[in-house]
N, C-alpha and C positions, 0 to 999 in steps of 0.2 A: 664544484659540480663534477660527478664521474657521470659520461656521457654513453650512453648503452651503444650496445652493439649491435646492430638489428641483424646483420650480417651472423651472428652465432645466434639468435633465435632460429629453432626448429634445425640444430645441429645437433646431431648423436651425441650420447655419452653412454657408453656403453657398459664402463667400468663401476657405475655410481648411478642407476638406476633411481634413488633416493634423494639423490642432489638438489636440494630447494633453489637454485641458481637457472640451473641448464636444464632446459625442457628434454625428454625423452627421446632416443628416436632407437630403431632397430632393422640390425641387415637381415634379410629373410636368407638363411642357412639353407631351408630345406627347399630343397629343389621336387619334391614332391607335390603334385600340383593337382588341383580338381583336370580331368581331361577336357579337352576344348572340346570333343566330341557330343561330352554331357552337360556343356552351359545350353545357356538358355539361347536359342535362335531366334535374332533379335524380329520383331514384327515389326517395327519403328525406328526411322535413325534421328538421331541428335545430332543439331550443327550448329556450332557454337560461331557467332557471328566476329567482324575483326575487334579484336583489343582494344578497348578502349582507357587510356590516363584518367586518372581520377583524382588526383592532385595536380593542384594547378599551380605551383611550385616544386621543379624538378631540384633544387638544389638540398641539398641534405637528405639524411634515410627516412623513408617513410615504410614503416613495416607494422605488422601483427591486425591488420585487418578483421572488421566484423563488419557484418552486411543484416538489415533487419528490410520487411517490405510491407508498407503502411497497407489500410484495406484500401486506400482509395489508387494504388500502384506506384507511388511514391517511393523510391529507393534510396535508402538512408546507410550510408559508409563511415564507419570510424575509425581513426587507425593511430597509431604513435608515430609523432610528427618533427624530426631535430631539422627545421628548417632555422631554428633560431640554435641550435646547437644543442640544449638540453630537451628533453622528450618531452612533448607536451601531446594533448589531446584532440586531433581534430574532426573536423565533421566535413562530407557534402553530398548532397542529395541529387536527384535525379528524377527530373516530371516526364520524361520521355523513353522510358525503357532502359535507360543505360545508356543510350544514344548518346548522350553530351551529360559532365558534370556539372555543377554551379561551383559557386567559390567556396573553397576552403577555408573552414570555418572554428579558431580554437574554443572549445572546452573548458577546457580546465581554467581558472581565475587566481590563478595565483602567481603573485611576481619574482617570483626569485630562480632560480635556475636548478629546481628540483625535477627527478623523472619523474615523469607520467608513461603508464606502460599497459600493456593487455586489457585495450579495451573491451566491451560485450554493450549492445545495444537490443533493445526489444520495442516493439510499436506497439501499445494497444489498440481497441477497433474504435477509440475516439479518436487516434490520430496520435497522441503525446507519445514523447519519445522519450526513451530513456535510455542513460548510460550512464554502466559502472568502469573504474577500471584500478587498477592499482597506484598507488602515488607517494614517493617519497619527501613529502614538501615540510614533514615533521622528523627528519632525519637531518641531522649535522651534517652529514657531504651531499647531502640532496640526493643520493643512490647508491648504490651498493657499490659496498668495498671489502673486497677480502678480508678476513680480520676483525670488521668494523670499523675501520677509520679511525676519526681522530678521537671520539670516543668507545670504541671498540663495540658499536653497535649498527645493526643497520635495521632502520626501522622503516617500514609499508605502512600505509592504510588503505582500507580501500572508500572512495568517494566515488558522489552521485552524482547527478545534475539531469534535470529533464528539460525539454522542451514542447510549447504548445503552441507553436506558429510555422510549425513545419522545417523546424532546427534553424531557422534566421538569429534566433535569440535563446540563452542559454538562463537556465534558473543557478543562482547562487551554488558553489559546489558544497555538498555536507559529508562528512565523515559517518558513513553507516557502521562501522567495524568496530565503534564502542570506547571505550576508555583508550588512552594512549599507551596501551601497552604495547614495550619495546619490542614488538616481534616484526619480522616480514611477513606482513599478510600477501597473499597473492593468488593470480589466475582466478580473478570474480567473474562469476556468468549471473546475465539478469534474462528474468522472465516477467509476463506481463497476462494478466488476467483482467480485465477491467478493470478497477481501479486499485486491484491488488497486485503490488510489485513484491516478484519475489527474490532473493539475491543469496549466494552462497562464497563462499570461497577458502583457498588455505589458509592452515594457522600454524605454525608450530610450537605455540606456546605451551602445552602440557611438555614441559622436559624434553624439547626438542622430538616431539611425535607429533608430528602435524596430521590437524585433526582437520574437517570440515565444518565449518560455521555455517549457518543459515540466519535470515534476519529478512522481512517480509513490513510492507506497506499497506496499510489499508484504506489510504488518503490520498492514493495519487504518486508519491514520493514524498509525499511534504514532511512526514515523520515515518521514523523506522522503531519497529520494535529491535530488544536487547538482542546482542547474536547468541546464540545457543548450540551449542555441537548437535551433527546429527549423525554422526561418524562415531567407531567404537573407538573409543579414546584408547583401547592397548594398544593397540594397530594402529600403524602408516599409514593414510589416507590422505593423498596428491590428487591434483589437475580436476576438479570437481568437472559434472556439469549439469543444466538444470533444464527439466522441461515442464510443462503447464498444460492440464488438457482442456479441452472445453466447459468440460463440469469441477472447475477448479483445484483438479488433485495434481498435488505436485510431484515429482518425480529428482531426487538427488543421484548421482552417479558419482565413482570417483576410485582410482587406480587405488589397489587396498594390498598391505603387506603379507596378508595370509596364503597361506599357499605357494608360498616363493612370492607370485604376485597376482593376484585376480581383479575381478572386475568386481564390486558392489553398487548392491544399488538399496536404497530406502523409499518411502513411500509416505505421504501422506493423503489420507481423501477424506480428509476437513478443513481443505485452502490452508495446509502448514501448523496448524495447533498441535497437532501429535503426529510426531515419525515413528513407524513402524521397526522393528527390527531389522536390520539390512541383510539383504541373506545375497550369493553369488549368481551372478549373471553366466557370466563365461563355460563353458562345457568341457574345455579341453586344460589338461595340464601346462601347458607350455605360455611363454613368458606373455605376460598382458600389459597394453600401454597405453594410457591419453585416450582412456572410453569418450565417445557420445553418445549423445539419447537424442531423441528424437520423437515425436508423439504427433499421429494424422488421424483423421478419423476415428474410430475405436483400435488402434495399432498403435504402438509402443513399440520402440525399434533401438537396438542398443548397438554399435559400433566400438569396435576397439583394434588392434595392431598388435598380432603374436608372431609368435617364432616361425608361424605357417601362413602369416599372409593376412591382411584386411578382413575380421570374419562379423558377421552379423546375425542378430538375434532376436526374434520377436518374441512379443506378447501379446494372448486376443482376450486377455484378462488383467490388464491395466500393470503389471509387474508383479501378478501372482506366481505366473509361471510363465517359464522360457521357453518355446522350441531349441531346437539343433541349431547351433551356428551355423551359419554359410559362407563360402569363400566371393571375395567381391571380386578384388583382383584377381590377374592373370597369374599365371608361372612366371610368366618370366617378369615381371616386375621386382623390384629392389627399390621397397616403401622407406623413405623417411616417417618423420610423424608429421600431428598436425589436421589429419584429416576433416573431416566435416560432414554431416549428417540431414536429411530434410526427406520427412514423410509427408505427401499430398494429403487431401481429404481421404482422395480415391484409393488411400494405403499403398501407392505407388512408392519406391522408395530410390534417394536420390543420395551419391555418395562423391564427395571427390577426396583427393590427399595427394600429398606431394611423391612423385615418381620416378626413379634413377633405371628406369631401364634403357633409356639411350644414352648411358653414360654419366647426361648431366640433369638437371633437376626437374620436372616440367610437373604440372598438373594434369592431372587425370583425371577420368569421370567413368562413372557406372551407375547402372539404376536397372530395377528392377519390378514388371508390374504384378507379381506375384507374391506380391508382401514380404520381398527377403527372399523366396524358397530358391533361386538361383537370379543372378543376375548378368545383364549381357556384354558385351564386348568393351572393353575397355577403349576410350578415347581421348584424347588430348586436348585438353581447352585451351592454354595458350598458340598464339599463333606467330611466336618466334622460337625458330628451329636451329639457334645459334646454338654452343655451349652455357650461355649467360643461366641464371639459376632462377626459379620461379618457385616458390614456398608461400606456406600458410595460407592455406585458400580458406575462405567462406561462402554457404550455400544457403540459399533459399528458392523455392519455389512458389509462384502461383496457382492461383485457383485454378487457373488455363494451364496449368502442366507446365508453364513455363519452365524452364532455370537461368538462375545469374548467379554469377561465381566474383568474386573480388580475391584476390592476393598481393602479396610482394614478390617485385620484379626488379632484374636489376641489369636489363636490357640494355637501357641508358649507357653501361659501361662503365661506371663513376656512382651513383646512388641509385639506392633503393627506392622503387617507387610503387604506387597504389596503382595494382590494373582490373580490368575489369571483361568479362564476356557477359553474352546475354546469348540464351541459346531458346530455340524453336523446335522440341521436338517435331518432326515429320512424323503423324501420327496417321490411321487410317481414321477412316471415322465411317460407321457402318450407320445406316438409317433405311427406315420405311415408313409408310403414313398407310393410312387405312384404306386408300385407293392403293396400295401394293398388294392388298389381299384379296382374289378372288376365289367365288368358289363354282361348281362344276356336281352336279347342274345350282344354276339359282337362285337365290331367295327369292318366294319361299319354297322350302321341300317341305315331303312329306313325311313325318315320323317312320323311324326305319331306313329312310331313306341312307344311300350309302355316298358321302358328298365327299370331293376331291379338293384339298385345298391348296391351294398355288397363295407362295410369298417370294415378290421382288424383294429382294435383298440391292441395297445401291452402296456403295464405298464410294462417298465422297471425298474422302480428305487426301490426303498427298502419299501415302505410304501403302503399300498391299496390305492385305489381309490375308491370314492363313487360320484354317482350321477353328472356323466359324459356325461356332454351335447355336441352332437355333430349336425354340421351343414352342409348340402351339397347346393353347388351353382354352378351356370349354369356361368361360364367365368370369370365374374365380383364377389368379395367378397362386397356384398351390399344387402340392405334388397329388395331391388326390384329383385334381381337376386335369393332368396333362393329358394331354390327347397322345403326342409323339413329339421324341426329340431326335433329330438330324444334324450332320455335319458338312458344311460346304467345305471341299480342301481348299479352296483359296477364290478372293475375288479380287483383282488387280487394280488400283486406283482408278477412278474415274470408271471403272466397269460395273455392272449387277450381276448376279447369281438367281438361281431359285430353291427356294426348299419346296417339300410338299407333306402332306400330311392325309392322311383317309381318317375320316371319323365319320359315324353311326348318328344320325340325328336322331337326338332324345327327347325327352320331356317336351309336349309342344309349349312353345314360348319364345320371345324372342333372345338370343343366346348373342352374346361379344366372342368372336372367337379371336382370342391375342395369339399374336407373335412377339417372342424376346429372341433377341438376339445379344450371344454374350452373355448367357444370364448368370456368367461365375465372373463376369470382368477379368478376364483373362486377357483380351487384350486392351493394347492402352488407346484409346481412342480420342480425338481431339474432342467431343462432345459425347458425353455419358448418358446424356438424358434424350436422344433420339433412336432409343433400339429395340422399344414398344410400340402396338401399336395393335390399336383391336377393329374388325368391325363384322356390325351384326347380321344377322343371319334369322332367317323366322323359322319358324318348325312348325309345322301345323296338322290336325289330325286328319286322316284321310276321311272320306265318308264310310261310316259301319257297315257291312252288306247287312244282308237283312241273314238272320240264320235259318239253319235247318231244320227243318219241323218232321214232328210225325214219326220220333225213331224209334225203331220196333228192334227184338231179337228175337231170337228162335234158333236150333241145335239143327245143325247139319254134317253133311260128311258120316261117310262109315261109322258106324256103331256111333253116330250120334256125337263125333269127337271135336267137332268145332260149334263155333257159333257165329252165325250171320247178325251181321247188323244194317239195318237198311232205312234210308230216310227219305225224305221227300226234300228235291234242291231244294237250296236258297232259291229265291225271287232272285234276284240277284246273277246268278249261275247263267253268264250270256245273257245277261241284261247290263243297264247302265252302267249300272259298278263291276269292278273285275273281281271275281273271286277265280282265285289261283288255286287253291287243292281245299282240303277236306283233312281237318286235323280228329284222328281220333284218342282218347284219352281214355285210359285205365286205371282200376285201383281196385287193391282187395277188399278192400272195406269203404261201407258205403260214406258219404261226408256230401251233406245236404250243400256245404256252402264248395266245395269240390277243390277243395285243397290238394296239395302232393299228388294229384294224379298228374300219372306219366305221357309222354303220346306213346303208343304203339304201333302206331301207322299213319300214314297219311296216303292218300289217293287223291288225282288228281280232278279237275273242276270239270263238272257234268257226268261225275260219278258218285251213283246214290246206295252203293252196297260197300260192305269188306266181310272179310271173313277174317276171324284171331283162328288161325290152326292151332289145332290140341287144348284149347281151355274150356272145351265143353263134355261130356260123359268122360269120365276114366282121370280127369284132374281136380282133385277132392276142394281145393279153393275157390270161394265165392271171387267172382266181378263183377266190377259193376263200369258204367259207362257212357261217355258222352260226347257229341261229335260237334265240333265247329268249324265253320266257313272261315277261312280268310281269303284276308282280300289283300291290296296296296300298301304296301310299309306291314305287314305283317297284322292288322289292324284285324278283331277275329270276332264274331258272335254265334252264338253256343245254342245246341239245342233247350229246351226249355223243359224236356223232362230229361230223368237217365230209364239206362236199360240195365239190365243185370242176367247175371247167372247165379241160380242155388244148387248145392249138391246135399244131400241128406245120407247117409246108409240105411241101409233099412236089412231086417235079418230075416228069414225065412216065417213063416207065421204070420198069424195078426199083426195089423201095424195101424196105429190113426195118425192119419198124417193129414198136410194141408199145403196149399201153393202160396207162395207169399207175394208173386208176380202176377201182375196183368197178363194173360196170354191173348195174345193174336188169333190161335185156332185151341177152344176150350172143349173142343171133344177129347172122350174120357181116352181113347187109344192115342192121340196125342202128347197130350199132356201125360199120362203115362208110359209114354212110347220107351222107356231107358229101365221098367219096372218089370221084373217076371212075376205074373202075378195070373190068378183063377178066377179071382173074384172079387167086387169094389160094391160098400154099400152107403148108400148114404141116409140121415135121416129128413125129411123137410118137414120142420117144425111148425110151417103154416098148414098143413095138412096133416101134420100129425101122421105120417105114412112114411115107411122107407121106399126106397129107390135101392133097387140092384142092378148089378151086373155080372153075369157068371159065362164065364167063357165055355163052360161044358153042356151050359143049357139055357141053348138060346131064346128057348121061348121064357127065361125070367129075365127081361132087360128091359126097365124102363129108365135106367140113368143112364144118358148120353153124352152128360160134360160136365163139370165141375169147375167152379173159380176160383178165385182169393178168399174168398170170404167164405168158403166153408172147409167143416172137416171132416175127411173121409176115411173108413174104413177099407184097406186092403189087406186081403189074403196074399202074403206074398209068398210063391213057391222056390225061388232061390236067391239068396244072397244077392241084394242090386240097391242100387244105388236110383234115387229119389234125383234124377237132373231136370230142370227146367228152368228156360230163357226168357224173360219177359220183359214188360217195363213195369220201371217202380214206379209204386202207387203213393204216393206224397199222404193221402189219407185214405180209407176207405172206411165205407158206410155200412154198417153189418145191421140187419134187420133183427131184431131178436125180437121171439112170440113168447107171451105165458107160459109156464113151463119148462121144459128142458129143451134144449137147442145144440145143435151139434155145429161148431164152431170153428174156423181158420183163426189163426194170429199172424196177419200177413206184415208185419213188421221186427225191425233189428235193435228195437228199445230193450236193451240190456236191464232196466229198472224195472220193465214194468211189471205188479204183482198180481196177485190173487187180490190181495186185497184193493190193489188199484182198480183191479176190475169188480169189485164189488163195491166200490165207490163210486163209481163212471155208470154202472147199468144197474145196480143193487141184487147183482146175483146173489142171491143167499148159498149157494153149494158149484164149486167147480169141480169138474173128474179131470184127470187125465189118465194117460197111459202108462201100464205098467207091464210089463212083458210076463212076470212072474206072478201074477193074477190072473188064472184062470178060475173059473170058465169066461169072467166079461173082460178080463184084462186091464181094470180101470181102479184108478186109486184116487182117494180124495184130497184134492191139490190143499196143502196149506198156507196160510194167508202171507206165508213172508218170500212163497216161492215163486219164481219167475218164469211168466211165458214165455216159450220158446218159437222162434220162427219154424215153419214146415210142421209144427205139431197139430193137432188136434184136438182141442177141449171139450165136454159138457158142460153145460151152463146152464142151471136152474134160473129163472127170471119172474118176479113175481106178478111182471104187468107188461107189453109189449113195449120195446124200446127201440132206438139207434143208437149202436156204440160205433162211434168213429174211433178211428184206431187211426193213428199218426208212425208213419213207417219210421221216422229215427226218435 
């Protein structure tokens, strides 16, 4: 029997990077260092509690530890054990956090004084446990020998063994690694998916280019399929390691010869049936060593040891793609190898390895809750501060954020022994409940209403809080629902804070208004699920005021250049309900259903006029218009007709023209008040008699006013403009007699035709106007032509009718 040296595990070689014997390790040269300035400011400290033995036999070395942690918090340790002098396999668990071990427990079943070495354990969430480890029990000196001994070989295998009682009892050990070929298999890592065990490790059998094997269960452990390379056989591929995610994709890693040296990694995501191509992990040129992997939540997290320090790599696409390394350690650290790797659910990430910066060997810890992007102060687990040497740790984490670390220690003085930490981050832990959110004024408000919202923020856990982002949203947690997002700079353990927020009550209904807080988990908190928190809020419509009735216009000011609008209040107006002003509303063109109009003023409550300056004589654009009350919350009702403005040119000469507007005051000097004219004539078709008006000779006047519904004759003596103010007439009623009729078309129906109108009242012959027809000036309208607002028609009729005419 050649009895291992646990003592030279995880000791440099610096000369022979490739060396299948002597694990890796490396001096960091470059004193070039991320600045402490730019780490991460830790929010949380780690305090690793006293050291605890874990072998319960100090005599002989007990080194190369693995640490696995069942769902139920069961903490299962395996390590290589020469308490009988040759290396054997053993086990002991722990029902109490680490607190105390149970008895040490071998393994391996085999009698003879072969090593057993580098074990790897994995729990599945039934509880069964499993472990690989390397084993010379089918080699002639039972371990390696320079040379190969006495037959000039030295032969590994790697074997299994599980347990289903909580590691009291060990299943038969089996050789997964396949036919007895004479090679050193070594450094096997297992993983555990539900009843699928997966397992990899070195080979050197292709002509001394050690490849990586993989070999996978789908029974428990109880049979292994054939091992199969999943490494490029040209290339050097050392130190595997293997992760497993939730939806059963596997994850290979393993120090690879190309490039001086890199990190690869391969993939499978059909539970191991087909590996992907292996493509490079690592980002920097310089020397790479003894990667990990690691896999939390949807995070994928790859660990390795270069020439510049501890760096780290994620994936948010399962090992499609890498980010930028990160540095874990400090400057001044001088890493041996070894390290070790553990991502939470929560993508927190948890890293220790062995550390020469005081000289002599201790373990170290970092972690980081920003998925890798910086991580913070580096700390020391072990809790003896002699020169004595502490190597090869193992990490895992719980669900609670926990960490427990296991390594070799050799404190003792005399052997190596199995130690152990259990550490508590001191985390803050931010919370509110729906009695932390009030609002100002209320529930319920009133639509419109402008409400103030106050959130108690409480840090209940052990640690401060700094730079605590919080978010409020209207029902739905989604960026189209945010209301505002705020930053408290810090709330001190056991203290509150307040955020606030202003939002516009909308839609009435009743609305959840949530608070998150954290909503990027930036910081690590002892509980994740207390940093929402909604509560509702009514919104409800105010009462309508009643609107404003009765609104009239008419042209004011100098030469006629504005226009008044004037209404009769709301009911309302200093009555029960509050109306606050008088919204008025514009557009050039008319629109029954009163789309796109603008306000153009407002005035205030118990005010029944306004005036638009300059859009009445001398502004060639039609408007039109309409006025509504508000009231509370902005809450509005509208008058119930509009008003308008027309403007026409009209040229010197005869002209027939018509009003399209209701007028307020229908005397002919009114309504023509913006016209230079001599003389206006009308026909009335019920009498069959004209109507004049001649401003030279008073005694011929018997037309006095004019409305919508007819069309009249002016003599206009200079260049003017046709302006009149009124309200739109939604329909009007035109009386047509037998015979010819002299007619208004008091609407802005762009379609309507000749022939519409000889369809509607069966005019057989329409005239209209023609400037260049004298002596009557009138031309005969054809059937596809359209009436024009402000013109004038004849209209033959062959029996007395009503033609309503609809203004759009």
């Amino acid at each position: 029997m050649v009895s291992a040296n646990i003592d030279s595990i995880c000791v440099a070689n610096r000369s022979h990077p490739f060396h299948l014997i002597v694990i890796v390790a490396v001096l960091l040269v470059s004193t070039a260092a991320t600045s402490l300035d730019m780490r991460w400011e830790m929010r949380e400290s780690t305090v690793f509690g006293t050291n605890v033995r874990v072998n319960d036999i100090s005599s002989g070395d007990q080194g190369v530890p693995d640490l696995a942690l069942a769902p139920n918090g069961t903490l299962y340790v395996v390590w290589m054990d020469q308490r009988d002098d040759e290396g054997d396999i053993y086990s002991s668990r722990s029902l109490d956090g680490g607190r105390t071990f149970g008895e040490s427990l071998k393994i391996n079943d085999d009698n003879g004084l072969a090593e057993q070495r580098f074990p790897s354990v994995a729990v599945s969430q039934s509880g069964m446990i499993h472990v690989a480890w390397e084993d010379w029990r089918n080699d002639l000196d039972g371990g390696y020998i320079s040379g190969g001994g006495v037959d000039g070989k030295n032969i590994a295998d790697i074997y299994y063994s599980n347990s289903t009682d909580g590691g009291i009892s060990w299943s038969p050990n089996q050789r997964t690694s396949g036919d007895l070929r004479e090679t050193r298999k070594y450094w096997p890592r297992i993983s555990v998916n539900g009843d699928l065990v997966h397992m990899v490790w070195g080979d050197p059998f292709l002509g001394g280019t050690s490849s990586i094997y993989y070999v996978n269960s789908s029974d428990g452990g109880s049979s292994f399929s054939g091992p199969r390379i999943v490494s490029d056989v040209n290339h050097h591929a050392l130190y595997p390691d293997l992760a497993v995610n939730e939806y059963g994709d596997v994850f290979v890693l393993w120090m690879d010869g190309r490039n001086g040296t890199s990190v690869r990694l391969t993939r499978s995501l059909d539970g191991g049936q087909f590996f992907q191509t292996d493509t490079q992990v690592n980002d920097r040129a310089l020397t790479k060593y003894v990667p990990r992997i690691s896999v939390g939540g949807d995070l994928l997290g790859v660990l390795w040891i270069s020439d510049e320090g501890l760096r780290f790599s994620a994936s948010d696409d399962m090992g499609a793609s890498f980010r930028p390394s990160s540095r874990v350690d400090e400057a001044t650290s001088w890493l041996d190898i070894c390290p070790s790797i553990s991502i939470s659910a929560a993508r927190h990430v948890y890293v220790v390895w062995t550390d020469e910066r005081s000289g002599d060997e201790d373990i170290y810890f970092a972690h980081s809750i920003n998925e890798g992007l910086i991580f913070g102060a580096n700390q020391r687990v072990n809790d003896d501060a002699t020169s004595l040497l502490q190597r090869r740790p193992s990490l895992v984490v719980s669900v609670d954020e926990d960490v427990y670390v296991v390594w070799q220690d050799e404190r003792s003085g005399t052997d190596w022994d199995i130690y152990f930490a259990a550490s508590t981050l001191l985390l803050s832990d931010l919370t509110l409940s729906s009695s932390d959110i009030d609002f100002n004024p209320l529930s319920p408000v009133l639509y419109g209403t402008e409400v103030l919202i106050n959130a108690t923020i409480h840090n209940v856990g052990e640690e401060n809080a700094t730079d605590i982002v919080v978010r409020f949203y209207d029902t739905v947690i989604s960026p189209s629902n945010l209301i505002n997002e705020t930053t408290i700079p810090r709330i001190e353990k056991g203290g509150q804070s307040w955020a606030e927020a202003q939002w516009t009550a909308t839609t009435p209904q009743f609305h959840d208004i949530c608070a998150v807080l954290d909503p990027e988990n930036n910081i690590a908190e002892s509980n994740e699920t207390n940093n929402t928190a909604c509560r509702q809020i009514e919104v409800i419509v105010p009462p309508i005021p009643a609107p404003p009735r009765n609104l009239t216009a008419r042209l004011s000011g100098e030469d006629f250049s504005n226009i008044t609008l004037e209404w009769t209040l709301s009911p309302d107006d200093g009555g029960s309900l509050n109306v606050t002003r008088y919204d008025i509303y514009r557009k050039e063109s008319y629109d029954a259903e009163r789309t796109e109009y603008g306000i153009v003023a407002s005035v205030p409550n118990a005010t029944s006029s306004c005036v638009d300056e300059g859009s009445g004589e001398g502004d060639l654009s039609n408007h039109f218009y309409y006025v509504c009350a508000i009231g509370d919350a902005n809450i509005s009702s509208c008058t119930v007709n509009q008003v308008g403005k027309f403007t026409r040119p009209l040229a010197p000469g005869s002209n027939l023209v018509s009003i399209p507007f209701i007028q307020s005051d229908e005397t002919l000097e009114t309504v023509l008040q913006t016209v230079k004219y001599d003389k206006a004539w009308f026909y009335n078709s019920s009498s069959q008699e004209w109507e004049w008006h001649m401003s030279f000779k008073t005694y011929r006047r018997d037309l006095w006013s004019v409305n919508h519904t007819a069309g009249l004759w002016i003599n206009v003596t200079k260049q003017s403009n046709l302006t009149v103010a009124g309200i739109v007439p939604i329909t009007t009623d035109i009386h047509l007699s037998a015979g010819w009729n002299l007619v208004g078309f008091p609407s802005l129906n762009s379609s309507f035709t000749v022939s519409d109108l000889n369809t509607v009242v069966g005019a057989t012959k329409v005239e209209g106007f023609d400037s260049i027809a004298p002596p009557f000036y009138l031309r005969v309208q054809g059937d596809t032509e359209v009436l024009q607002a402000g013109c004038g028609y004849w209209a033959r009729i062959e029996s007395e009718t009503v033609w309503v005419v609809g203004f759009s």
